[in-house]
PyMOL CGO cylinders between C-alpha atoms (Angstrom):
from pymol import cmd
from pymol.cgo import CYLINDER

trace = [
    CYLINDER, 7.77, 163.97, 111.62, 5.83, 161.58, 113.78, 0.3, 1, 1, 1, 1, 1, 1,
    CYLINDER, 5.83, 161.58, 113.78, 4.60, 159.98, 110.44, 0.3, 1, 1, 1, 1, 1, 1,
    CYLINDER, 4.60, 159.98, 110.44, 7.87, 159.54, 108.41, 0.3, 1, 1, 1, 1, 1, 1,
    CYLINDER, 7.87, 159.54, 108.41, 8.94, 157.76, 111.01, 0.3, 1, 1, 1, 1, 1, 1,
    CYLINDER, 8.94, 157.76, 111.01, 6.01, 155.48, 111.99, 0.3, 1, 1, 1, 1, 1, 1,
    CYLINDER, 6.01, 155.48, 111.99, 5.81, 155.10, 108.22, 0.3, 1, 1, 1, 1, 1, 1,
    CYLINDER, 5.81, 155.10, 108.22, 9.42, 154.06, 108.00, 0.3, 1, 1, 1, 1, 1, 1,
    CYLINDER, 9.42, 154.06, 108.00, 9.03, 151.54, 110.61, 0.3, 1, 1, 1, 1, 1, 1,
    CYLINDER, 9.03, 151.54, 110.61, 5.96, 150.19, 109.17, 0.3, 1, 1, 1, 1, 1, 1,
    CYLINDER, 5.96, 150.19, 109.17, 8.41, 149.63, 105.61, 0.3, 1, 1, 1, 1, 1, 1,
    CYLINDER, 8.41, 149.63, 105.61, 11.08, 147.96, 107.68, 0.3, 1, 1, 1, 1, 1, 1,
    CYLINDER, 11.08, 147.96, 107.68, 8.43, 145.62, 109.14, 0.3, 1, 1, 1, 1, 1, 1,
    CYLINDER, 8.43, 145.62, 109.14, 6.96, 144.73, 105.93, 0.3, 1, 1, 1, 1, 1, 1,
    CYLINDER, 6.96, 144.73, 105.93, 10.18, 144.52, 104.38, 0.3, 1, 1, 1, 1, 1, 1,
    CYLINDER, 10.18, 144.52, 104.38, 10.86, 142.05, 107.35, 0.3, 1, 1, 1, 1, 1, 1,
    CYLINDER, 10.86, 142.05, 107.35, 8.18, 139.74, 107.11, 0.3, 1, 1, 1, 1, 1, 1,
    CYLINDER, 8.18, 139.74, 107.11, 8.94, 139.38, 103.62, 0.3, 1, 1, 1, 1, 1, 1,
    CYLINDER, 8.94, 139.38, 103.62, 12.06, 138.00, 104.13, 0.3, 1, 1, 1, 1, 1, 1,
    CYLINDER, 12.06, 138.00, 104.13, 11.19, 136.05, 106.83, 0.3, 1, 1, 1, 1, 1, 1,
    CYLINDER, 11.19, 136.05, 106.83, 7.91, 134.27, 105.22, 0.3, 1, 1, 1, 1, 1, 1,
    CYLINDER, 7.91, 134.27, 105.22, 10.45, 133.56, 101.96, 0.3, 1, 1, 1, 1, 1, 1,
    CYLINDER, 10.45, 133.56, 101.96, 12.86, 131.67, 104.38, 0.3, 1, 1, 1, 1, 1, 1,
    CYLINDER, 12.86, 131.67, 104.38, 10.00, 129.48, 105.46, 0.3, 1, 1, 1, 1, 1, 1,
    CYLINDER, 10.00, 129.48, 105.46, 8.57, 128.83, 102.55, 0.3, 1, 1, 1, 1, 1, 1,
    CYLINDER, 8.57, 128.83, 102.55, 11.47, 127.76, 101.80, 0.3, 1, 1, 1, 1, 1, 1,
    CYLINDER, 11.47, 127.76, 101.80, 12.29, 125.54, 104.37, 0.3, 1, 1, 1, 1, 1, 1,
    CYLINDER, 12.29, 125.54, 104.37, 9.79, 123.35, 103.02, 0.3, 1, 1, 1, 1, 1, 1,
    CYLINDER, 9.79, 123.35, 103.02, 11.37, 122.88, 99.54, 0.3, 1, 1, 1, 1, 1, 1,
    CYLINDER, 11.37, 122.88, 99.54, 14.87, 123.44, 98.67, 0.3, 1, 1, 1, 1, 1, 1,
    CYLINDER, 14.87, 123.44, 98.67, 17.59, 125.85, 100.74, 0.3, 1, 1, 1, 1, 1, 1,
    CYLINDER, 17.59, 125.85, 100.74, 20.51, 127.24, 99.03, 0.3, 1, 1, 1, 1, 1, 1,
    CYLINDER, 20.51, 127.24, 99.03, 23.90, 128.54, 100.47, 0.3, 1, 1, 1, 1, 1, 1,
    CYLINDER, 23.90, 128.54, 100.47, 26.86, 129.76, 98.40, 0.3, 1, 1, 1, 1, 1, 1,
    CYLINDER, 26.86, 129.76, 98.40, 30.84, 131.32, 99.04, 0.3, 1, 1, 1, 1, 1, 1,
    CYLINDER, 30.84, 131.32, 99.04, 32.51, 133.91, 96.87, 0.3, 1, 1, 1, 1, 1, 1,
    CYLINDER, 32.51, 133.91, 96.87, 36.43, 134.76, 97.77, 0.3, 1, 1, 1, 1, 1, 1,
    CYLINDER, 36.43, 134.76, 97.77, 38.35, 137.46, 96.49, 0.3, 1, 1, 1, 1, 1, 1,
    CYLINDER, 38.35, 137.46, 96.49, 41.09, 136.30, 94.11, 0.3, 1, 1, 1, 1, 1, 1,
    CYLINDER, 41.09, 136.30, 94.11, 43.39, 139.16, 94.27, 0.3, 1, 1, 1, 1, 1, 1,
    CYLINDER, 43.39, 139.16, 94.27, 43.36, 139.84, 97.98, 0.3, 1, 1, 1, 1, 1, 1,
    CYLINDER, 43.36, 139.84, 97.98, 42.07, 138.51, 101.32, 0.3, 1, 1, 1, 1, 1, 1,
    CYLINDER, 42.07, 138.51, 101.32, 38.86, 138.28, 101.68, 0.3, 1, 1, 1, 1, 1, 1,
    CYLINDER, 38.86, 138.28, 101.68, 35.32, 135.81, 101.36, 0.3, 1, 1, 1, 1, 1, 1,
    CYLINDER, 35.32, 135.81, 101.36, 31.42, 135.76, 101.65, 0.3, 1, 1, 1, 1, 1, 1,
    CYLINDER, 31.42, 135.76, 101.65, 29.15, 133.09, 102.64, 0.3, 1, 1, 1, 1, 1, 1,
    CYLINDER, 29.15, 133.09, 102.64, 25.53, 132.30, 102.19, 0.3, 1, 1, 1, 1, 1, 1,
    CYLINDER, 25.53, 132.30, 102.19, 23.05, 129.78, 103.70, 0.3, 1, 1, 1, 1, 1, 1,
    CYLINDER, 23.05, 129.78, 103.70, 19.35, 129.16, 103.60, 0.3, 1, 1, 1, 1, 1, 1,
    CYLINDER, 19.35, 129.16, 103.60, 18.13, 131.34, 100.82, 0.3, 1, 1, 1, 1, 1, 1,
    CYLINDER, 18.13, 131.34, 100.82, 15.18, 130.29, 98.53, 0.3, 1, 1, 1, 1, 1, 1,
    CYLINDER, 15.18, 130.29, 98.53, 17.12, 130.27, 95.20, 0.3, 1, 1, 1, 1, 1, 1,
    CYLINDER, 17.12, 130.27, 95.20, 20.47, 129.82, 93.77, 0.3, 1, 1, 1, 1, 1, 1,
    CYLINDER, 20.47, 129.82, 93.77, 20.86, 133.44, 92.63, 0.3, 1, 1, 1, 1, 1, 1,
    CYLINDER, 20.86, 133.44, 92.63, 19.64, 135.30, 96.01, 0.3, 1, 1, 1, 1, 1, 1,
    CYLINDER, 19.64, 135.30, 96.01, 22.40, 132.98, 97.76, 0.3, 1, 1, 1, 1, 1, 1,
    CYLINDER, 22.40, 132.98, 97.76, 24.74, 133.83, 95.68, 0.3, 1, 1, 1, 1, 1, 1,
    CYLINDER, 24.74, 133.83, 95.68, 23.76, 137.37, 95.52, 0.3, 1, 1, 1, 1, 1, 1,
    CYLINDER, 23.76, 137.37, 95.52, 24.08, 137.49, 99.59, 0.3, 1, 1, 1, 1, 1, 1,
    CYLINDER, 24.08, 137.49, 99.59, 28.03, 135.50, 99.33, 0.3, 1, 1, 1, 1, 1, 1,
    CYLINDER, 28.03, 135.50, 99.33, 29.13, 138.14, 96.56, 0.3, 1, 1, 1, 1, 1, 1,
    CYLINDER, 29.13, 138.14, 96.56, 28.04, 141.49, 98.72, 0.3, 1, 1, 1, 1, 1, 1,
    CYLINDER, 28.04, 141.49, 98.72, 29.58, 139.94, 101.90, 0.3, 1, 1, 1, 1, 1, 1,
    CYLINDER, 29.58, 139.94, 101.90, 33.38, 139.12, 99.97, 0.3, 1, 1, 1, 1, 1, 1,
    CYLINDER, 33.38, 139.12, 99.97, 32.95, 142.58, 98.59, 0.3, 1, 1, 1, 1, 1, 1,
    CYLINDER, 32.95, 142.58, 98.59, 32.52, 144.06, 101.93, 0.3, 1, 1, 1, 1, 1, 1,
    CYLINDER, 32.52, 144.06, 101.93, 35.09, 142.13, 103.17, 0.3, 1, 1, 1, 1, 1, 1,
    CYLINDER, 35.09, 142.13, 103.17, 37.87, 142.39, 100.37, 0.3, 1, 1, 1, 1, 1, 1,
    CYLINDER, 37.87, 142.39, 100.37, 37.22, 145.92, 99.95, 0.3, 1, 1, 1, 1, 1, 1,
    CYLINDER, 37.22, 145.92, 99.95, 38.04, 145.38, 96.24, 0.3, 1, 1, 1, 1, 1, 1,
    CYLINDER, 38.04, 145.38, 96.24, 36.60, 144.08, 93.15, 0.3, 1, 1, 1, 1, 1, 1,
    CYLINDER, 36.60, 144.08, 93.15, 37.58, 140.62, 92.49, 0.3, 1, 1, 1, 1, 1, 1,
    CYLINDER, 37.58, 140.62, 92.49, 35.10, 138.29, 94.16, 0.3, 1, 1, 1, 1, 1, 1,
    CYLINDER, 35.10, 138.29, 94.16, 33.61, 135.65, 92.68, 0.3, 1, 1, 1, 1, 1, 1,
    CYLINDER, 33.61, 135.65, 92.68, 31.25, 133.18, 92.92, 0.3, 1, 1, 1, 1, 1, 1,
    CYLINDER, 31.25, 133.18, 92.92, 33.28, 129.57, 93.52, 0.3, 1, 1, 1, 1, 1, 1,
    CYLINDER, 33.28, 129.57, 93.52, 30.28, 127.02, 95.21, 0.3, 1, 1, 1, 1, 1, 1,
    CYLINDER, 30.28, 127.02, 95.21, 26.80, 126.65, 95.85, 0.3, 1, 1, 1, 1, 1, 1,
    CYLINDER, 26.80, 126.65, 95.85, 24.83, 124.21, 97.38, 0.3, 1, 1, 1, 1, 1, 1,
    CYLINDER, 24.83, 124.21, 97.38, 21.36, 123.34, 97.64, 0.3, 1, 1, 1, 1, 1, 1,
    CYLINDER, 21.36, 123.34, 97.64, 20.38, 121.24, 100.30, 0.3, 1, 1, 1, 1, 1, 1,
    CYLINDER, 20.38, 121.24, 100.30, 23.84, 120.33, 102.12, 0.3, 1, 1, 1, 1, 1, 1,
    CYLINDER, 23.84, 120.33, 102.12, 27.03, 121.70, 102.61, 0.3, 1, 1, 1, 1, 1, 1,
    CYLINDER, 27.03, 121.70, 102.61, 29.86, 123.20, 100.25, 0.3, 1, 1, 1, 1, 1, 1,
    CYLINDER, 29.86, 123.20, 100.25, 33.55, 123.89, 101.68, 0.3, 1, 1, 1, 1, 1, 1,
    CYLINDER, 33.55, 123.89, 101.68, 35.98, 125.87, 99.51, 0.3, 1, 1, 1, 1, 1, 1,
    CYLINDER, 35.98, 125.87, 99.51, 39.84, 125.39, 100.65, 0.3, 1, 1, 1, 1, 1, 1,
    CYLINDER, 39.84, 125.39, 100.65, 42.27, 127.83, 98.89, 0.3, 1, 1, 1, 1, 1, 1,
    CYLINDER, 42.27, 127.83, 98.89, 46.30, 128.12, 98.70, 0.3, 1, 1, 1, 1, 1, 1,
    CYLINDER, 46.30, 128.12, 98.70, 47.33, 131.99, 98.88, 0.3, 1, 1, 1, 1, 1, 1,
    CYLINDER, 47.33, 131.99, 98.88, 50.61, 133.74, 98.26, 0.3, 1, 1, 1, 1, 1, 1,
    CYLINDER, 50.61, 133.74, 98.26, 52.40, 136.44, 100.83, 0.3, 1, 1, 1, 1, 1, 1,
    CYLINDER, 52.40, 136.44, 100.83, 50.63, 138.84, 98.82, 0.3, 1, 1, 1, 1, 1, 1,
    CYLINDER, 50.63, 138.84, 98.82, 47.55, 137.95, 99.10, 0.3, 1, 1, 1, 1, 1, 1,
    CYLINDER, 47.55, 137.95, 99.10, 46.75, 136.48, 95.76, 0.3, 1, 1, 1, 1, 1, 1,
    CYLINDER, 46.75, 136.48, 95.76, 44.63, 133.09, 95.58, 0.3, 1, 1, 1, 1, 1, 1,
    CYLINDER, 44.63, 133.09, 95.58, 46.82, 130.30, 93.60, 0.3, 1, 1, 1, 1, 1, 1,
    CYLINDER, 46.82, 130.30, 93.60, 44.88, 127.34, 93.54, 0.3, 1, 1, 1, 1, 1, 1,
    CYLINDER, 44.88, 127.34, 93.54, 40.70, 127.10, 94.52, 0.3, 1, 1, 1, 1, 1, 1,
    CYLINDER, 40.70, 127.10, 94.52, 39.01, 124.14, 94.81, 0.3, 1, 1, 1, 1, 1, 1,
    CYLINDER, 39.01, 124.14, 94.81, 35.59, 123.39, 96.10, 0.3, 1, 1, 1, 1, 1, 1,
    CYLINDER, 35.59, 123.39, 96.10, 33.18, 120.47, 97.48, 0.3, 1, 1, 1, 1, 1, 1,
    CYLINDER, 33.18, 120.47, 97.48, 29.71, 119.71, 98.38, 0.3, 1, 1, 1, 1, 1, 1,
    CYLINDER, 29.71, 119.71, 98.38, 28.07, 117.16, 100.28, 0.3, 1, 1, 1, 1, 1, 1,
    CYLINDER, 28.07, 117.16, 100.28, 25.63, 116.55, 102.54, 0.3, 1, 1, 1, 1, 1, 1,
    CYLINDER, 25.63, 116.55, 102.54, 27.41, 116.95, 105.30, 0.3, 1, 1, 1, 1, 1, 1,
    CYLINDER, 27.41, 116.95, 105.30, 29.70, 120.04, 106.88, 0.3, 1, 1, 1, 1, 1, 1,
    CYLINDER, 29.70, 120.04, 106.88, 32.20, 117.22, 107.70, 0.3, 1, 1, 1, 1, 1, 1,
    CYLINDER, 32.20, 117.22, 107.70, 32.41, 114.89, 104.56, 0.3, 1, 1, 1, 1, 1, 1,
    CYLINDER, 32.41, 114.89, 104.56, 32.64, 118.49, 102.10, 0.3, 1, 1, 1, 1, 1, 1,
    CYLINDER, 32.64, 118.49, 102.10, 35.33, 119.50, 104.40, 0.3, 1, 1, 1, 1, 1, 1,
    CYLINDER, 35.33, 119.50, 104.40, 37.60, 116.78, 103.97, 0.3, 1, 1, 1, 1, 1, 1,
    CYLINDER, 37.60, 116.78, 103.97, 37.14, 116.68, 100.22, 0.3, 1, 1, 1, 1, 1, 1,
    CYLINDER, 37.14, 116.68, 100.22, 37.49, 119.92, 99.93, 0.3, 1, 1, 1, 1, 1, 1,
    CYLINDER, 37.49, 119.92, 99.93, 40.88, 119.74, 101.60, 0.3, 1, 1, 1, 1, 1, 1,
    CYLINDER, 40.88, 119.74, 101.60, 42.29, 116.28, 99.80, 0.3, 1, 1, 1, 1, 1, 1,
    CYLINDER, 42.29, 116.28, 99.80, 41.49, 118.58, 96.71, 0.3, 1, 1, 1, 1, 1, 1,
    CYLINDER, 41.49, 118.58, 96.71, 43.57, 121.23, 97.77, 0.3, 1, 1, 1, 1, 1, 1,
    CYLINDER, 43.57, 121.23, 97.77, 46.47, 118.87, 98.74, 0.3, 1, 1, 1, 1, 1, 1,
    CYLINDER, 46.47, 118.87, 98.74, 49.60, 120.10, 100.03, 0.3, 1, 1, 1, 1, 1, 1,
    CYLINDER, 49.60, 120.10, 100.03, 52.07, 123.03, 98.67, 0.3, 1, 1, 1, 1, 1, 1,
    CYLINDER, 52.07, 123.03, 98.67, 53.09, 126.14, 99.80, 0.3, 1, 1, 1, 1, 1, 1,
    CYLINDER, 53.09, 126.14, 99.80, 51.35, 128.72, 100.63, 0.3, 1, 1, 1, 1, 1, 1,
    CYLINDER, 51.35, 128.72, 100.63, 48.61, 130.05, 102.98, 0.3, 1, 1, 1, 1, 1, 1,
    CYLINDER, 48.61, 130.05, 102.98, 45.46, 127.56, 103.52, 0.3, 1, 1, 1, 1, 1, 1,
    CYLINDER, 45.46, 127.56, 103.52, 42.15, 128.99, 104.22, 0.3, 1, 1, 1, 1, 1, 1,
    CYLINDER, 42.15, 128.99, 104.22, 38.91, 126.93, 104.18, 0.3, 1, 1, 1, 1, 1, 1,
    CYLINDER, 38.91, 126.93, 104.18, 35.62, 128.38, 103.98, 0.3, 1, 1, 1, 1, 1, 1,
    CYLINDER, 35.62, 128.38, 103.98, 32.02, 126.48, 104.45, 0.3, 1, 1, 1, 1, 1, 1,
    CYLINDER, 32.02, 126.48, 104.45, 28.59, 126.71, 104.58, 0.3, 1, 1, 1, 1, 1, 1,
    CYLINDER, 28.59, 126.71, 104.58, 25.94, 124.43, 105.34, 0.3, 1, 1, 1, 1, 1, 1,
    CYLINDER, 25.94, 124.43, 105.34, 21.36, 124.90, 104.99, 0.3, 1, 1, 1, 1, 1, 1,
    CYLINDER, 21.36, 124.90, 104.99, 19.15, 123.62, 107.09, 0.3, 1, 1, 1, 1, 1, 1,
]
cmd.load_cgo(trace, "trace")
């Protein structure tokens, strides 16, 4: 018993390290971040500081899944090296009517695009961002 467990911990570790060591090797190149929302229902992921394009993705979709508890996330920004903001209009019901996304290089300046983009109308605003290091 003493083994499976030792042995377990020993995997985690590993499994650890490998994820940590990817992040810094990373950190020397280019980072990646990424947001998914649900369209049909409340609900977003967000991603920052991955190695590639598809892992950070990967990470926003599984987190808007989570969180919408349904299936109709998807992938709406990504950024590599900077900062991507995605505003969104919603109806009582839940249901995204207009998306619209930005990326910069700073949290601030995709922000404010983000939300010119989106304009005014009726409806419930969310923004979402995400920034790497």
């Amino acid at each position: 018993m003493k083994v499976k467990v030792v042995l377990s911990m020993l995997i985690a570790l590993l499994a650890l390290s490998a994820l940590v060591g990817g992040a810094a090797q990373a950190k020397g190149g280019n980072l990646f971040g990424a947001i998914a929302v649900a369209i049909k229902e409340p609900g977003f992921g967000f991603s920052f500081n991955f190695p590639t394009r598809e892992a950070a993705e990967e990470r926003a979709m599984t987190e808007c899944e989570i969180r919408a508890e349904g299936n109709s996330c998807r992938n709406i920004a990504w950024v590599r090296n900077g900062c991507a903001a995605v505003a969104l209009r919603r109806r009582s019901d839940g249901k995204a009517t207009r998306i619209v996304w930005a990326v910069a290089k700073t949290k601030q300046k995709a922000v404010d695009r983000a939300k010119e983009e989106l304009g005014s109308g009726r409806g419930k605003k969310s923004l979402i961002f995400t920034c790497t290091d």
